[in-house]
VEXKOLVO-689001 format. One record per residue (C-alpha): residue number from 1; residue in one letter; x, y, z. Coordinates in pm, 1 decimal. Example, Ala and Ser with C-alpha at 12.3 -4.5 7.8 and 13.67 -1.06 7.14 Angstrom:
# VEXKOLVO-689001
ATOM    i  aa        px        py        pz
ATOM    1   A    1230.0    -450.0     780.0
ATOM    2   S    1367.0    -106.0     714.0
***
This chain:
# VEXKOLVO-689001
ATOM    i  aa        px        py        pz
ATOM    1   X   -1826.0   -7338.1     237.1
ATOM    2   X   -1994.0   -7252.3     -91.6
ATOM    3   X   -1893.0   -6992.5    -316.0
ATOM    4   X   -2144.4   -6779.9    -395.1
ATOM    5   X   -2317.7   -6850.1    -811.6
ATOM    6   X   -2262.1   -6587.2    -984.5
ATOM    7   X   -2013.1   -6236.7    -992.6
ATOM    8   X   -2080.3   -5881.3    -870.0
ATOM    9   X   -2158.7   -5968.6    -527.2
ATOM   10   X   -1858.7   -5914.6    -342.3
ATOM   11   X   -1994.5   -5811.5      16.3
ATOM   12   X   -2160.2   -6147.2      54.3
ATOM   13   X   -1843.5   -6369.9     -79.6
ATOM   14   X   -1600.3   -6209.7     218.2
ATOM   15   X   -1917.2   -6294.6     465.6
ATOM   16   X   -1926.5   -6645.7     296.3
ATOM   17   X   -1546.0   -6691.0     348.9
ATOM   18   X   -1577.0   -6534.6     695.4
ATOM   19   X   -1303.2   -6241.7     546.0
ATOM   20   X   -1282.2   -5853.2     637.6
ATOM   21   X   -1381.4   -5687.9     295.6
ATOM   22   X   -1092.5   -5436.0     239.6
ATOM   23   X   -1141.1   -5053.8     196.1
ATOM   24   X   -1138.7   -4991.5    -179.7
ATOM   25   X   -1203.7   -5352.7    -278.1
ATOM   26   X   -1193.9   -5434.4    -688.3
ATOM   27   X   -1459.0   -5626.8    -820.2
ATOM   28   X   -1353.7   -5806.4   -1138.7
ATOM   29   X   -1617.5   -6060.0   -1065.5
ATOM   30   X   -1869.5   -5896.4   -1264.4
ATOM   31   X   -1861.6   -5788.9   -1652.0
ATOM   32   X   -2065.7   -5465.1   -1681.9
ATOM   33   X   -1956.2   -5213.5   -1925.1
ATOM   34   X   -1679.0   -5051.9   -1719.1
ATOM   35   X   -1742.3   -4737.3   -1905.2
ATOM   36   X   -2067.3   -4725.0   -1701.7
ATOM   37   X   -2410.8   -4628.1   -1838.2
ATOM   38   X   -2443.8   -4349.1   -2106.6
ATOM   39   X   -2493.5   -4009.7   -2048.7
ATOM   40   X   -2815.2   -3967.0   -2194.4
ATOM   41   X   -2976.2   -4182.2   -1954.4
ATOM   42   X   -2789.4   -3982.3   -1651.4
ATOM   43   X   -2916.6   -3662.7   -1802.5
ATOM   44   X   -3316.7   -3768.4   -1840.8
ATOM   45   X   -3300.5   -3958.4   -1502.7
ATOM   46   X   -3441.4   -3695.2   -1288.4
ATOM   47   X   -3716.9   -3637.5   -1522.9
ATOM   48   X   -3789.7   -4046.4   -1534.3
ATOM   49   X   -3990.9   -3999.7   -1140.3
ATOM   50   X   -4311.5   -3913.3   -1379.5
ATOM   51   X   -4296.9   -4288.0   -1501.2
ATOM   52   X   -4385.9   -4355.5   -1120.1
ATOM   53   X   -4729.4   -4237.4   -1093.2
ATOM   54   X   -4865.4   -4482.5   -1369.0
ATOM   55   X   -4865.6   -4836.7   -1481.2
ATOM   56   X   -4645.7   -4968.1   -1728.8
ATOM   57   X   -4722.7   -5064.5   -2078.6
ATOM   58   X   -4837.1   -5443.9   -2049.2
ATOM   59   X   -4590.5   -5537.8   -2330.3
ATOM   60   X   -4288.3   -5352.8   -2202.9
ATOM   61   X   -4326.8   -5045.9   -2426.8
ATOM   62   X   -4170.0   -4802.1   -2584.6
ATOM   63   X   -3871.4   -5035.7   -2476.1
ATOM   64   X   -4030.9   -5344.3   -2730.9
ATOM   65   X   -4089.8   -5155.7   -3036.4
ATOM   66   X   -3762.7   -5046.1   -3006.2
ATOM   67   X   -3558.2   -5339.4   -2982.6
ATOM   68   X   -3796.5   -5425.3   -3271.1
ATOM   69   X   -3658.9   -5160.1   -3499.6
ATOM   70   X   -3294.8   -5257.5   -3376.3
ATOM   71   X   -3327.9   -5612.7   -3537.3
ATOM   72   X   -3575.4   -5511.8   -3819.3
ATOM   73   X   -3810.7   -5753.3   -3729.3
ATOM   74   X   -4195.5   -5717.7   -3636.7
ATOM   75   X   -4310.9   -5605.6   -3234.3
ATOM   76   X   -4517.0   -5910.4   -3243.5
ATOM   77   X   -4193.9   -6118.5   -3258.9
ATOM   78   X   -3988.3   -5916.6   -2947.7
ATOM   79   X   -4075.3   -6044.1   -2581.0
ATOM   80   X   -3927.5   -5830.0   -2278.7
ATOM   81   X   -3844.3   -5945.6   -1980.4
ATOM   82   X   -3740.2   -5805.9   -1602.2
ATOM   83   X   -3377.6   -5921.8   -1730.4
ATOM   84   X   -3245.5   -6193.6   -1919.2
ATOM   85   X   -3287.3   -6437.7   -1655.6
ATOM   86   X   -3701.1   -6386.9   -1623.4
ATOM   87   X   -3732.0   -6501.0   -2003.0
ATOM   88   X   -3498.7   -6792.1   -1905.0
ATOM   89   X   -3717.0   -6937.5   -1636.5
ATOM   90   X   -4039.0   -6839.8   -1895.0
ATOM   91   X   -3846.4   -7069.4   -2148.6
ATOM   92   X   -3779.8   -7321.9   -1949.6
ATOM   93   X   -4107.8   -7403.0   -1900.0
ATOM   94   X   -4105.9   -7516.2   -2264.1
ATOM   95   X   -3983.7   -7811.6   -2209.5
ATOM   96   X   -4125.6   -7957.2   -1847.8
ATOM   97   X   -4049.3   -8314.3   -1946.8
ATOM   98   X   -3833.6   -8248.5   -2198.6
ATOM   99   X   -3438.2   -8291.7   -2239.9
ATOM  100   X   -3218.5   -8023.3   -2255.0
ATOM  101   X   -2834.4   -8049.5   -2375.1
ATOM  102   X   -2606.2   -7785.4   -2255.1
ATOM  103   X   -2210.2   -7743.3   -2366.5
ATOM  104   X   -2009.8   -7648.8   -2030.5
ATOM  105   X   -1814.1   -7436.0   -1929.2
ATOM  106   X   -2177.5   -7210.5   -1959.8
ATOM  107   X   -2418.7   -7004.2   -1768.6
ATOM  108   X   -2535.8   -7182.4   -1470.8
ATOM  109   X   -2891.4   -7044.3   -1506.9
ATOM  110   X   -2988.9   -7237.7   -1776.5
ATOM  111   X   -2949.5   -7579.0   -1591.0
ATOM  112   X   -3113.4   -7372.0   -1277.5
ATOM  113   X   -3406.0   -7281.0   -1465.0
ATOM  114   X   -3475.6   -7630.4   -1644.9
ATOM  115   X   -3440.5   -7853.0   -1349.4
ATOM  116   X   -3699.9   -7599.0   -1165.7
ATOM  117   X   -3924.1   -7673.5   -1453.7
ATOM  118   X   -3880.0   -8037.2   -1468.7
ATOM  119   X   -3646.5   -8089.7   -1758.3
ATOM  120   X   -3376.1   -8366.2   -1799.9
ATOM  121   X   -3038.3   -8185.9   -1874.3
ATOM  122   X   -2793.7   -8342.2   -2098.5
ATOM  123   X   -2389.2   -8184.8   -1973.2
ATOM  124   X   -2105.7   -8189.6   -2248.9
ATOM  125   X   -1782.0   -8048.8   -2123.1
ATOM  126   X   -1556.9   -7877.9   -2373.7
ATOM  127   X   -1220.3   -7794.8   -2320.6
ATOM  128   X   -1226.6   -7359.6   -2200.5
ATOM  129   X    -872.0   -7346.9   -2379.3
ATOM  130   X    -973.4   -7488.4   -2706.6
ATOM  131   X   -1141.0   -7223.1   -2914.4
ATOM  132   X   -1283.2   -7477.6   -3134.7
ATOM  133   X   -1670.0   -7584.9   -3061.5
ATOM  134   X   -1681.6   -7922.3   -3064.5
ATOM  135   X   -1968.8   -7932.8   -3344.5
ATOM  136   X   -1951.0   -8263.7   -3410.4
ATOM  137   X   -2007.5   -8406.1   -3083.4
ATOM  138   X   -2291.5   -8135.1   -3018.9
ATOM  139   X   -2486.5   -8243.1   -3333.0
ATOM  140   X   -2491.9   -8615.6   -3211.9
ATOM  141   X   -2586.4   -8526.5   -2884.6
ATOM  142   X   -2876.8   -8342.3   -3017.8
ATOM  143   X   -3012.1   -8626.6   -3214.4
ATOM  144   X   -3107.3   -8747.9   -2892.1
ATOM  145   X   -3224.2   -8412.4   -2729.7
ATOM  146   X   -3519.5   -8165.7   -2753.1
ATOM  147   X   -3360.0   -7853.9   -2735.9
ATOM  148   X   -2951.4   -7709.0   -2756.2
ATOM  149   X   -2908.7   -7412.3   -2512.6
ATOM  150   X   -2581.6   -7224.2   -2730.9
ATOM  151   X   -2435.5   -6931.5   -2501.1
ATOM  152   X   -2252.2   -6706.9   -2809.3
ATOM  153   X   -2004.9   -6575.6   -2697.7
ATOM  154   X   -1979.3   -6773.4   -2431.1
ATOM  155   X   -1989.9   -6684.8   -2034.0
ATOM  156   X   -1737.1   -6758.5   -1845.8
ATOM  157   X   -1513.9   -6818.8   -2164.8
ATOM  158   X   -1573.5   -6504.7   -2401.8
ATOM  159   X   -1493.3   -6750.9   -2693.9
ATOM  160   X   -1771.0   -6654.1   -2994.9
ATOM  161   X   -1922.3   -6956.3   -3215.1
ATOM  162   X   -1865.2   -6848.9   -3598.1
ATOM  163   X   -2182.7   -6774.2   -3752.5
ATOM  164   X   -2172.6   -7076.8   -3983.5
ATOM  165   X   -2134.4   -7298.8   -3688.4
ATOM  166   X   -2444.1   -7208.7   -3560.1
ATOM  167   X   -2618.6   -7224.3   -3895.3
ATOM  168   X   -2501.1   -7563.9   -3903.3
ATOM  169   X   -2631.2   -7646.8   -3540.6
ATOM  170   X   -2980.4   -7465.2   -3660.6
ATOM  171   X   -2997.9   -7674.3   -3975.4
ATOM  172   X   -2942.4   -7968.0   -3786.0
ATOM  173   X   -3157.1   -7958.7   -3522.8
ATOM  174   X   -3476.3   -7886.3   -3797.8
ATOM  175   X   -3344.2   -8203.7   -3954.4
ATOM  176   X   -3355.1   -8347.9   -3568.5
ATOM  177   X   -3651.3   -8191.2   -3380.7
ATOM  178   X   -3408.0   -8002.6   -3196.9
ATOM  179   X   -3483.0   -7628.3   -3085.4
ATOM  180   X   -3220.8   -7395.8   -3047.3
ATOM  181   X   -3227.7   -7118.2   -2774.3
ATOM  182   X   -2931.8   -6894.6   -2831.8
ATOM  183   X   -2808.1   -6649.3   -2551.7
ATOM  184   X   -2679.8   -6330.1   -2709.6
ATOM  185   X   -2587.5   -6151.9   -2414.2
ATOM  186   X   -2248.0   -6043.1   -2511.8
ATOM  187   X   -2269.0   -6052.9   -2881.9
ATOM  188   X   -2323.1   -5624.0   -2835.1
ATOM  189   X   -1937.0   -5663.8   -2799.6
ATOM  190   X   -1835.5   -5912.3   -3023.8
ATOM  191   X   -2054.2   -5763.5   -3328.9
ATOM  192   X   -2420.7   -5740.7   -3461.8
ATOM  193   X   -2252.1   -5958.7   -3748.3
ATOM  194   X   -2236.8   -6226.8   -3600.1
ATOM  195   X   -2602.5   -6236.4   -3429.1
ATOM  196   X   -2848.3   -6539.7   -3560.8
ATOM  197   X   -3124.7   -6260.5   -3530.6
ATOM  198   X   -3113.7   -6221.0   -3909.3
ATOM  199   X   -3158.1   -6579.3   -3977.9
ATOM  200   X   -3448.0   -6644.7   -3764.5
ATOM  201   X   -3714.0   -6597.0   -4044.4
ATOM  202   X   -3590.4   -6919.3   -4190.6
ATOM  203   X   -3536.6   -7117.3   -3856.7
ATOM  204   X   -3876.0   -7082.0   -3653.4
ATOM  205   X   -3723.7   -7348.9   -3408.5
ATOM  206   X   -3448.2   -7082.7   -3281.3
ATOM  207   X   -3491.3   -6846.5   -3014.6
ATOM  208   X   -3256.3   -6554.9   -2876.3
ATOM  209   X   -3208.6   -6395.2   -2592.6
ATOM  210   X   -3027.2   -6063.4   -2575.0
ATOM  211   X   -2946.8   -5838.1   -2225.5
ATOM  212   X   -2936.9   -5485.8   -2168.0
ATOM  213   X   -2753.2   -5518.4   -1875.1
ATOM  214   X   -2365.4   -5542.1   -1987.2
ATOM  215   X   -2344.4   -5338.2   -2256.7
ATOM  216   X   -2514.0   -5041.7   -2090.7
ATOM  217   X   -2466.7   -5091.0   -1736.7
ATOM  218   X   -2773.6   -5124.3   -1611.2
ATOM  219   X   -2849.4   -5441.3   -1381.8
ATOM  220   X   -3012.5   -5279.7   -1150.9
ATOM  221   X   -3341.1   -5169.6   -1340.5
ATOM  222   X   -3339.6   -5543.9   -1527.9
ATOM  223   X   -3431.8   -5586.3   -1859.1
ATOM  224   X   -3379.0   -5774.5   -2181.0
ATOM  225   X   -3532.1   -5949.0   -2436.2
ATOM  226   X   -3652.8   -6236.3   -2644.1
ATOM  227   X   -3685.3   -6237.1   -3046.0
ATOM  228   X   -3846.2   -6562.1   -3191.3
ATOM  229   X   -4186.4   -6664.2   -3425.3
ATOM  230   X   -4453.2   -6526.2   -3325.3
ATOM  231   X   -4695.3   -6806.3   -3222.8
ATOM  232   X   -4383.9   -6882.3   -3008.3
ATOM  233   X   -4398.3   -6523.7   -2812.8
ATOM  234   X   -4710.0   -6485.1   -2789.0
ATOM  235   X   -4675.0   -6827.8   -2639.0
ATOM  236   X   -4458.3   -6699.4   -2400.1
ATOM  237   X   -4614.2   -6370.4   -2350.8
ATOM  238   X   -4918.5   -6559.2   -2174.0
ATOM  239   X   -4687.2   -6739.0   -1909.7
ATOM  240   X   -4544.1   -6385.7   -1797.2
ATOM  241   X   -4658.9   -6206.4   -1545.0
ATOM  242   X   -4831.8   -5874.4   -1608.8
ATOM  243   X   -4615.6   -5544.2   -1594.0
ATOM  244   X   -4315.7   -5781.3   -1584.9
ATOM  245   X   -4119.4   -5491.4   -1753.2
ATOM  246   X   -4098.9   -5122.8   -1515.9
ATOM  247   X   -4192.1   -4824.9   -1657.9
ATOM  248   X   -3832.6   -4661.3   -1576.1
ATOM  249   X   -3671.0   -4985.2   -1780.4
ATOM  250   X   -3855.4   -4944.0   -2047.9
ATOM  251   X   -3822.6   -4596.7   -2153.1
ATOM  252   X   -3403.5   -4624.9   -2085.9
ATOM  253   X   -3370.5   -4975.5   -2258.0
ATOM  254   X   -3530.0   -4729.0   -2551.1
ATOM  255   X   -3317.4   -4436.2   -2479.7
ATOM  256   X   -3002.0   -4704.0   -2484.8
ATOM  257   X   -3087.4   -4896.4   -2816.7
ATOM  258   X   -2996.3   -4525.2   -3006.1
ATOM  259   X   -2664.4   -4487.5   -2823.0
ATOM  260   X   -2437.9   -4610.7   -3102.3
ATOM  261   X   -2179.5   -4368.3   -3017.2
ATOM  262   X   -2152.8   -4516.9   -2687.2
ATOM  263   X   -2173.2   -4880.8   -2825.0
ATOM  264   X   -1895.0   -4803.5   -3046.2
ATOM  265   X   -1648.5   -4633.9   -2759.3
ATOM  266   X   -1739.7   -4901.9   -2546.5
ATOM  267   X   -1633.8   -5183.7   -2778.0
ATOM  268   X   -1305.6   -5025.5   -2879.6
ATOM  269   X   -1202.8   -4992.3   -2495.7
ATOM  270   X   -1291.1   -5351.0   -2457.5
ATOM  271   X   -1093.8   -5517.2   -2724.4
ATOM  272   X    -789.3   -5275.8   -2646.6
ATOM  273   X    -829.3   -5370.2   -2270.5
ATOM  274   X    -862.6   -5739.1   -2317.1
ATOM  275   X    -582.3   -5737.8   -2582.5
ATOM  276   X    -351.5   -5606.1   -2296.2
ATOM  277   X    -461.8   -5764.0   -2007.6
ATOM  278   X    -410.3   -6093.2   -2242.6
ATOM  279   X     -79.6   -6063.6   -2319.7
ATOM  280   X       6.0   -5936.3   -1970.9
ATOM  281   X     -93.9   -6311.8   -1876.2
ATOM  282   X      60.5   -6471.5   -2122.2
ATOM  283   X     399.4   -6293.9   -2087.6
ATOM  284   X     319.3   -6470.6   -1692.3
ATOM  285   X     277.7   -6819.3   -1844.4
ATOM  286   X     -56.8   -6845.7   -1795.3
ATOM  287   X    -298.7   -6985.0   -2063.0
ATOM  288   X    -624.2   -6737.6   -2158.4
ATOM  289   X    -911.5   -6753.0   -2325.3
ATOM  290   X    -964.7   -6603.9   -2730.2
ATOM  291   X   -1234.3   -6368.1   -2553.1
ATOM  292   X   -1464.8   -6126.6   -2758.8
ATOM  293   X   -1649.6   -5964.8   -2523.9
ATOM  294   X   -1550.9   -5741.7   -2198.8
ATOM  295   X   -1365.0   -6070.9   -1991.0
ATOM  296   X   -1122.4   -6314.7   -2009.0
ATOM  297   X   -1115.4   -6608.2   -1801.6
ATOM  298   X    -715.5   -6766.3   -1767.7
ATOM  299   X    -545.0   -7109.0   -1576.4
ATOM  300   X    -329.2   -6965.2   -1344.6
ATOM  301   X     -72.3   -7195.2   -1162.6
ATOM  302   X    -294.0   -7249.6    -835.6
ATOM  303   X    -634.0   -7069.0    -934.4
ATOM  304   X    -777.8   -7170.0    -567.4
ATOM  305   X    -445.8   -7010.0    -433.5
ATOM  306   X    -449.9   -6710.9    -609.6
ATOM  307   X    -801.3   -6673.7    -601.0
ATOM  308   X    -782.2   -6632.2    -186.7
ATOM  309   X    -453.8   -6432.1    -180.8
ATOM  310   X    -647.5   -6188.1    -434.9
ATOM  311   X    -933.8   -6124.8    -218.9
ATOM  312   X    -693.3   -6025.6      92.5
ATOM  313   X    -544.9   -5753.9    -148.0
ATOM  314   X    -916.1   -5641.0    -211.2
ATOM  315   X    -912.9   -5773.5    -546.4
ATOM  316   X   -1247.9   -5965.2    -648.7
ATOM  317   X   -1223.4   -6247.8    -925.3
ATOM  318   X   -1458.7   -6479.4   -1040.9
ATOM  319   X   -1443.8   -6830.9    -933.6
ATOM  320   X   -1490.7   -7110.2   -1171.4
ATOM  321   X   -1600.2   -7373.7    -926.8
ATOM  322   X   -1984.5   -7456.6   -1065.1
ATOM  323   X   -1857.2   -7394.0   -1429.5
ATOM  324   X   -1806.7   -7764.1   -1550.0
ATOM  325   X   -1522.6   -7791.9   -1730.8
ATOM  326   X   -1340.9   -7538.8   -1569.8
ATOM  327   X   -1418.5   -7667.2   -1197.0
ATOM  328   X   -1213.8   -7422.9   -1029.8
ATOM  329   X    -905.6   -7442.0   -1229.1
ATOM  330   X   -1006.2   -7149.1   -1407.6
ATOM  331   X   -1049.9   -6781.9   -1328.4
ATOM  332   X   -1202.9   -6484.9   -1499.1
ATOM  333   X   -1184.8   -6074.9   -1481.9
ATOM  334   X   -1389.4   -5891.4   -1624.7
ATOM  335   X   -1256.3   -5575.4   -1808.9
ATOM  336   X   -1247.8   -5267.2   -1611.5
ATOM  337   X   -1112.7   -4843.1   -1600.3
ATOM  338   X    -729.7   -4841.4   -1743.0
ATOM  339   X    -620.2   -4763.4   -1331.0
ATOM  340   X    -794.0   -5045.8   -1206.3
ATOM  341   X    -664.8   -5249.5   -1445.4
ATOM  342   X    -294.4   -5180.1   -1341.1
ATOM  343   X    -404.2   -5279.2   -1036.8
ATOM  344   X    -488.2   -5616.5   -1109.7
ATOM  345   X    -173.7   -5661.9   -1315.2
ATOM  346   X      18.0   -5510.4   -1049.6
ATOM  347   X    -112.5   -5781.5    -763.7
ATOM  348   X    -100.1   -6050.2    -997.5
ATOM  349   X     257.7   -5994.8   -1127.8
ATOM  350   X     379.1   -6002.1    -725.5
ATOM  351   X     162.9   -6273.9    -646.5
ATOM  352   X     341.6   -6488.6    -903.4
ATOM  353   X     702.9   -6330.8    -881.5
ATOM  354   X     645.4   -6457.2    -499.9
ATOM  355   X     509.2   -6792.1    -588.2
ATOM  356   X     783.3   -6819.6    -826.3
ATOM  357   X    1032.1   -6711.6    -621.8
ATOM  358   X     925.9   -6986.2    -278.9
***
């Protein structure tokens, strides 16, 4: 039986594993902001039912112009999408024909999205408990490819590339012929510092995707965006459909971009929370990721064990069985409210005083 692709689904995993779902299950599975969505956009949500009665801007505004101003670069150079993974499958079209290299443990819909659009993809496993990014074996791989997909910080891992890495990677691949198309998702946690945004002017052969949907908890209205050249987004712009973007997203992806209050709070929370939850699993033996963001993924003694026994106590991990290099060996929580958390630590620390103790 097949584990379900990707987190936050938990309903459908105890159906797949023909399991009860518990009362009060825990889903660790996905990595939303577990500090939820900010008030603002709870307080002007009533009012948003006006957006209903009209069409939305073509080019996803006032949400565009925003994200615009966020990066201080021009409109013409921001493409929104109905979530991060719409602009994937629009950038995979790119390169129908084309090859692709991707560095695993990553995102499975990157290699979804290419093979749909008839590229060849290129797989280099690193190892999830080395922090290092094997750079060296990355730039001779992409002597040979057309594009690098770079997932900073990473997903499932957490692990974020140092800046100068990925300048390096970007220099080489205009030396190469070798695009770049980062995936920012998570980099709202690790640190606008570290974001290639501010380099693009000088590398039009990058692209970077960014969500909405962790940092502010909202997957369920889907949106995020693109920020390349712009002959490249405009390319882009033509393959997607019109209205891709709701008129609801796009005035709370605006809303959201001001909240740096919230971003702040929310970050703080994180690190603290991973910083425990870290050394809780290392005081159990068990090796962890150097995460950045708002998850840690960890080797526990029998991850496929574990895993099982874990859903019977209504606790919801994620699996790492389609995440090459990890291929099930692995496991990762996502970072959730201070009581929950105890929880986990709480089921974990008897599951392995038990397994310990047969």
């Amino acid at each position: 039986m097949s584990l379900p692709e990707h987190g936050a689904n938990p309903h459908l995993l105890y159906r797949r594993l023909g399991m009860d779902a518990p009362d009060g299950l825990l889903d660790f599975s996905e990595n939303v902001n577990p500090l939820g969505i900010p008030d603002a956009v709870r307080e002007i949500w009533p009012r948003l039912i006006g957006e209903l009665l009209h069409y939305p801007h073509p080019d996803g505004e006032p949400f565009r112009s925003a994200a615009a101003a966020y990066h201080g670069v021009p409109p013409e150079q921001v493409l929104a999408g109905n979530g991060a993974a719409e602009l994937f499958s629009l950038i995979a079209g790119r390169y129908r024909g084309k090859r692709a290299l991707l560095i695993h443990p990553t995102f499975s819909e990157y290699k979804a999205t290419l093979l749909a659009n008839g590229a060849r993809c290129t797989d280099l496993a690193a190892d999830p408990a080395d922090p290092e990014f094997p750079a060296g074996r990355v730039m001779r791989e992409m002597e040979r490819a057309d594009v690098l997909y770079l997932c900073n910080p990473n997903n499932p891992t957490g692990v974020r590339i140092p800046k100068e890495t990925v300048l390096r990677l970007a220099e080489h691949g205009r030396e190469t012929g070798c695009e770049l198309v980062i995936d920012e998702a998570f980099m709202d946690f690790a640190g606008e510092a570290h974001s290639f945004i501010p380099r693009l002017a000088d590398h039009p052969h990058v692209a970077v995707v960014r969500s909405m949907t962790k940092m502010y908890g909202i997957p369920g209205i889907r949106l995020g965006y693109m920020i390349a050249s712009e002959e490249r987004i405009a390319g882009h712009r033509k393959a997607a459909p019109h209205w891709n973007v709701n008129g609801i997203a796009a005035r709370i992806g605006e809303m959201c971009l001001n909240e740096e209050a919230f971003r702040t709070r929310t970050v703080r929370f994180c690190r603290e929370t991973r910083e425990d939850f870290t050394r809780f699993l290392s005081g159990l033996g068990w090796p962890a990721t150097a995460s950045a963001t708002n998850y840690v993924s960890f080797r526990p003694d029998d991850a496929g064990e574990l895993y099982r026994a874990m859903l019977g106590r209504g606790i919801v991990l994620r699996h790492s069985e389609n995440f090459l290099g990890m291929d099930g060996a692995w496991l990762r929580a996502g970072m959730k409210e201070s009581w929950k958390m105890d929880r986990l630590k709480e089921e974990l620390g008897i599951w392995h005083g038990e397994r310990s103790s047969s």
